[in-house]
N, C-alpha and C positions, 0 to 999 in steps of 0.2 A: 829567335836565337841569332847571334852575329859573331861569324867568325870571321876572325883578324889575325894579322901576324904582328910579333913585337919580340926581333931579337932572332929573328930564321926560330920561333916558334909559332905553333896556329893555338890562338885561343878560341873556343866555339863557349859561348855566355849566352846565358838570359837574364832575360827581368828580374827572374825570383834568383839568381846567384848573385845578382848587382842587391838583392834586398837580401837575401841572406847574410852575406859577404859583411854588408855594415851591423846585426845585430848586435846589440850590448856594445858598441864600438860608438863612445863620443864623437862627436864632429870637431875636428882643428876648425881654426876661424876661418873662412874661406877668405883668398886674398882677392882673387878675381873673379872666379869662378866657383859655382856652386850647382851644385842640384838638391831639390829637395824630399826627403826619401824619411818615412813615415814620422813627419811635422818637423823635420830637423834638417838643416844645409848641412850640406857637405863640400867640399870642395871635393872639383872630378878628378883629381890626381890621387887623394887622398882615394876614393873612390875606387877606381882601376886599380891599386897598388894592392888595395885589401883582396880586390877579386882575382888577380893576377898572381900576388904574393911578389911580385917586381918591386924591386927600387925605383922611386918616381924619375929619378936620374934616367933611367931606362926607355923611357916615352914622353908625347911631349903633352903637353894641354890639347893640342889639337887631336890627335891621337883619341885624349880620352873626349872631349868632345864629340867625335864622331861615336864612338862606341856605344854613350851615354844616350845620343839624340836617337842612333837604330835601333834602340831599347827601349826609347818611347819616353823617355826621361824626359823636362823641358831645363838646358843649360842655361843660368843666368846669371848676370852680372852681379857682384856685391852692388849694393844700393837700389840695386831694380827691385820693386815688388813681387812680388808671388802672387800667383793668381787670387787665392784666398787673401791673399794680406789685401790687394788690391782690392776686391770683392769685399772686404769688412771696410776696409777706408773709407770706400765712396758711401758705401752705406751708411756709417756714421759720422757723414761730415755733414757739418752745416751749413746751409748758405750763411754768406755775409748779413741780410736781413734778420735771419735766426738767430746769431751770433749777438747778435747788436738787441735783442729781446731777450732773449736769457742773458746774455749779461748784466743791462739797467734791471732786470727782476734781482739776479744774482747781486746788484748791487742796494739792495733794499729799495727799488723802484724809482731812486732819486730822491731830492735832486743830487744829480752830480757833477763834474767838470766833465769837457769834452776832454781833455788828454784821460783822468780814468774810465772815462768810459772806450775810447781808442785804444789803451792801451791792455784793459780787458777783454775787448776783441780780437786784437792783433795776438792775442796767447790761446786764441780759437780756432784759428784757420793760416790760410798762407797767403790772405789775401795782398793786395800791393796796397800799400797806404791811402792812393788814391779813390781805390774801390772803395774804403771803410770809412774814409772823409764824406765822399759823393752819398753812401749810406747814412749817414749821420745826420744829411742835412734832405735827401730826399723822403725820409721815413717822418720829417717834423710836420704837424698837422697847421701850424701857424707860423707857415715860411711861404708867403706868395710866391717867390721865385724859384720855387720845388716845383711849384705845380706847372709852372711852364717848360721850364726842364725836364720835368720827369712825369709827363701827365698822365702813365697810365699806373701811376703806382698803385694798387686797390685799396689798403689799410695802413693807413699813416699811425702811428701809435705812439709816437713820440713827440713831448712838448718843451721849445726851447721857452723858459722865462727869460728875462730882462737883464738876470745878471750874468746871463750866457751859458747856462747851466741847464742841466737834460733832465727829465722825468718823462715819468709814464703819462700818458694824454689819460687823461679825466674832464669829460662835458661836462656833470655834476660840478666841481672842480673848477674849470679852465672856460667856459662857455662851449658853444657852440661853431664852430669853423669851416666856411667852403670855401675850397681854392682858397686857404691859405689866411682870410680874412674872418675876425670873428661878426660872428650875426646877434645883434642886441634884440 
């Protein structure tokens, strides 16, 4: 419980009157401030006003800030993630490698151009252009100069042909390749 004053009154609140308070109660957009209270943001003005019954006029953000955090609530900024949002994010991101493999599959295996294959990566992830170029050419199984740049890559799966275009490496296929060079 946290009691406060706001206005020469004393509020004494809990958790469950801060979660009572918003049932059946849509969430405004929150501008800057938000908490999140069973799967839904609220903004904490919004918040304090419902459990208060005050005009937000009345108190300030910081006000409900403090109220919100001795409640055990976490106040966060619009744009910041939530724990769980953040917790599924990481979980189903892919690295740039991954991205750069199911893509050329997503793109029927090749051949393709390197801007479609970039630019079906770059709608995978956040990486900077540089990382997804550097990917492009260290993942190639018949690019000598991969392999001194980037020599501990383990599974190179990628094969540039002649006209500068990607596919998937096939030994059957493409022959055989160490460091970069094919082996007759």
């Amino acid at each position: 419980m946290v009691k406060f004053t706001i206005r020469g009154k004393v509020y004494d609140i809990t958790r469950e009157d801060v979660i009572n308070a918003v049932k059946g109660i849509s969430p405004e957009s929150p501008k800057k401030y938000y908490v999140e209270i069973n799967g839904k943001s609220y903004p904490i003005k919004q918040v304090i006003a419902l459990v208060t019954r005050l005009p937000r006029i009345a108190f300030t953000a910081m006000d409900a800030y403090r109220v919100l955090t001795k409640l055990g609530f976490e106040v966060r900024e619009v744009g910041q993630y939530s724990s769980r949002q953040l917790r599924d994010r990481l979980e189903s991101r892919l690295s740039c490698r991954e991205a750069i493999k199911r893509a050329i599959q997503e793109l029927g295996r090749g051949p393709v151009t390197a801007e479609e294959l970039f630019n079906r990566v770059r709608g995978m992830g956040d990486w900077s252009d540089s990382t997804i170029w550097q990917h492009l050419m260290c993942l190639v199984v018949n690019l000598p100069p991969a392999y001194r740049h980037w020599p501990s890559i383990q599974e190179r799966f990628l094969f540039l042909r002649e006209d500068g275009r990607y596919e998937i490496y096939n030994p059957k296929k493409h022959g055989i390749y160490i460091e970069g060079t094919r082996m007759e």
